[in-house]
C-alpha positions in Angstrom: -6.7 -0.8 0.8 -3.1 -1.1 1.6 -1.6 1.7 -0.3 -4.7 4.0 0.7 -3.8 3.5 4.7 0.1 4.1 4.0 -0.8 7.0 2.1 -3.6 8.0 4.6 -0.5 7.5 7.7 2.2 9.5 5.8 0.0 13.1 4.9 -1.0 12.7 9.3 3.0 12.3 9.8 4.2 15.2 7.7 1.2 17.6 8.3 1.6 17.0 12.2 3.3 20.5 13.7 3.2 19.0 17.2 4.9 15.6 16.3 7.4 17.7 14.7 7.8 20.1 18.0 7.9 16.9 20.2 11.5 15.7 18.8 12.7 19.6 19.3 11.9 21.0 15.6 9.5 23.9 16.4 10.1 26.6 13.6 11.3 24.2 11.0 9.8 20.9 9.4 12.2 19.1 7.8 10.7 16.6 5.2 13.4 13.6 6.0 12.4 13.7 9.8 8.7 12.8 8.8 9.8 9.8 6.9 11.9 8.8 9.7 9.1 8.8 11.9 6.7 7.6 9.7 9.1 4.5 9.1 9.4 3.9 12.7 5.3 4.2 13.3 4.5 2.3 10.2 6.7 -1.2 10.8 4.4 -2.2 13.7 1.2 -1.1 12.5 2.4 -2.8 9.0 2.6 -6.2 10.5 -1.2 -5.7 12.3 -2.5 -4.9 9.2 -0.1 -7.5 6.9 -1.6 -10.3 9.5 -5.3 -8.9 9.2 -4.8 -9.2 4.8 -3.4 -12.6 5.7 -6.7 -13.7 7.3 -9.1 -12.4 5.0 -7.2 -13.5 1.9 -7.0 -17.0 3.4 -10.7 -16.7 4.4 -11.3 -16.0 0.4 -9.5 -19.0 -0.5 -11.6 -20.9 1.8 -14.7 -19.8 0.8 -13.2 -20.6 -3.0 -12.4 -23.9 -2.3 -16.0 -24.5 -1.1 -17.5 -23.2 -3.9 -15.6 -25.8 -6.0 -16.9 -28.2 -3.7 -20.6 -27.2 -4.0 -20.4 -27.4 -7.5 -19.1 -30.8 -7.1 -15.7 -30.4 -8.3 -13.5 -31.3 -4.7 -11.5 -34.3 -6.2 -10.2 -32.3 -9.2 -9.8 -29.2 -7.0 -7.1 -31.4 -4.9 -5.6 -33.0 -7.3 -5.3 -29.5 -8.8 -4.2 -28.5 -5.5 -1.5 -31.4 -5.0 0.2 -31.3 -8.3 1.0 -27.3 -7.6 2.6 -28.7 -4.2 4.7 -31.0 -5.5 5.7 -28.9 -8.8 6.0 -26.1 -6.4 8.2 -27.8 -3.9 6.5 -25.8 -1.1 6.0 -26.6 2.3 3.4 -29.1 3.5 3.8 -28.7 7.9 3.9 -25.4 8.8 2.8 -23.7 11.9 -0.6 -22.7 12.1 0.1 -19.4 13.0 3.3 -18.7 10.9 1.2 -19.3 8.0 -1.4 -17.1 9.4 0.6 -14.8 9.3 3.1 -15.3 6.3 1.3 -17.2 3.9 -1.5 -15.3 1.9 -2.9 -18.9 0.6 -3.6 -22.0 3.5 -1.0 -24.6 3.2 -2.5 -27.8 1.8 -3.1 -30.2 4.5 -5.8 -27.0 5.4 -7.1 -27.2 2.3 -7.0 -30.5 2.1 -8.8 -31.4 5.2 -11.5 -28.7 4.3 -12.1 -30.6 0.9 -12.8 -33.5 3.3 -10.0 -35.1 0.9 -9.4 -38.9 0.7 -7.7 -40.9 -1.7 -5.4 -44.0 -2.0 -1.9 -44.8 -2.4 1.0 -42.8 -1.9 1.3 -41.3 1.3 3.2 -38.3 2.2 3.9 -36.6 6.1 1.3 -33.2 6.1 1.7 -31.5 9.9 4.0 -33.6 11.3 4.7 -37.3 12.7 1.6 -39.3 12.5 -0.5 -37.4 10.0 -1.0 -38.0 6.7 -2.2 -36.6 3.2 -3.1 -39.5 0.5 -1.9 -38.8 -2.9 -2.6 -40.9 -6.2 0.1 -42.2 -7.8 -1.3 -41.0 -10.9 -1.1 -37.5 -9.4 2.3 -37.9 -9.3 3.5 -40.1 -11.9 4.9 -42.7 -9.0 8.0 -40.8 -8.9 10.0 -39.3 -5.2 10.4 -35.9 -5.1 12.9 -34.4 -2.7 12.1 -31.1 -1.4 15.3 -30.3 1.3 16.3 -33.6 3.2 12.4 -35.0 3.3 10.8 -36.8 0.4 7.6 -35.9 -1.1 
C-alpha cells in the first residue's frame, strides 16, 4: 500500500502543468523541480500515513496476541514475549503516543496487560514509578540486566 500511494503522488506531481506554472515554469517542465516538490508534499502526508500503518499494524498484533490467548496459549505467549525484551534490551515505558506512532509492535507492558499477565517473582518498572510487570526468575535465569543506567 505504501509504495502504491508514493508512486500514485509522484505521476500527479510530475504530470501537473499548473503546479509547474504556479512556481513560474510555464513552457518548460523540468524533471528535478517535480521531485523537489514532490519531496516537500510527501514529508507531511508521509508521517499521516506512517502513523495510520502504525495503528493498524499494532491493531494486528493485538488481535494476534488474542488469538494466542483463545487458544489458550497467554502464559507461553509472555514468557515468549519477555525473554525477546530482555534479549532485545528494548524499552519497557514509553509514551503512549510516541509508540503509536514510532513503534510498529506495542511495547510490552501493552501487551502484557492485554494478556491479563500475572506471575511471581522478579519484578521489573513497566510505565513508570509505581507500576510493575512480574517476571519469573526462570524467564530470566535470575540474572540483572542493564539496559542504559536502569536495571532489568
Amino acid at each position: 500500500f505504501h509504495m502504491f500511494y508514493i508512486f500514485a503522488l509522484f505521476s500527479i506531481f510530475i504530470n501537473n502543468h499548473s503546479l509547474y506554472s504556479s512556481f513560474g515554469f510555464h513552457i518548460q517542465r523540468p524533471i528535478i523541480i517535480g521531485f523537489i516538490l514532490f519531496s516537500d508534499a510527501l514529508a507531511p502526508m508521509d508521517a499521516i500515513v506512517k502513523f495510520l500503518m502504525n495503528i493498524l499494524s499494532r491493531k494486528f498484533e493485538f488481535e494476534a496476541d488474542k488469538f494466542a490467548y483463545d487458544l489458550g496459549y497467554h502464559e507461553e505467549l509472555a514468557r515468549s514475549l519477555i525473554k525477546l525484551q530482555v534479549q532485545n534490551l528494548s524499552t519497557m515505558d514509553a509514551d503512549g503516543w510516541y509508540a503509536s506512532y514510532h513503534y510498529s509492535h506495542p511495547i510490552l507492558a501493552e501487551r502484557l496487560a492485554a494478556l491479563g499477565w500475572q506471575s511471581k517473582g522478579k519484578k521489573i518498572s513497566a510505565n513508570g514509578p509505581g507500576q510493575v510487570v512480574d517476571l519469573d526468575e526462570k524467564d530470566v535465569d535470575a540474572e540483572v540486566i542493564k539496559a542504559g543506567d536502569r536495571e532489568l
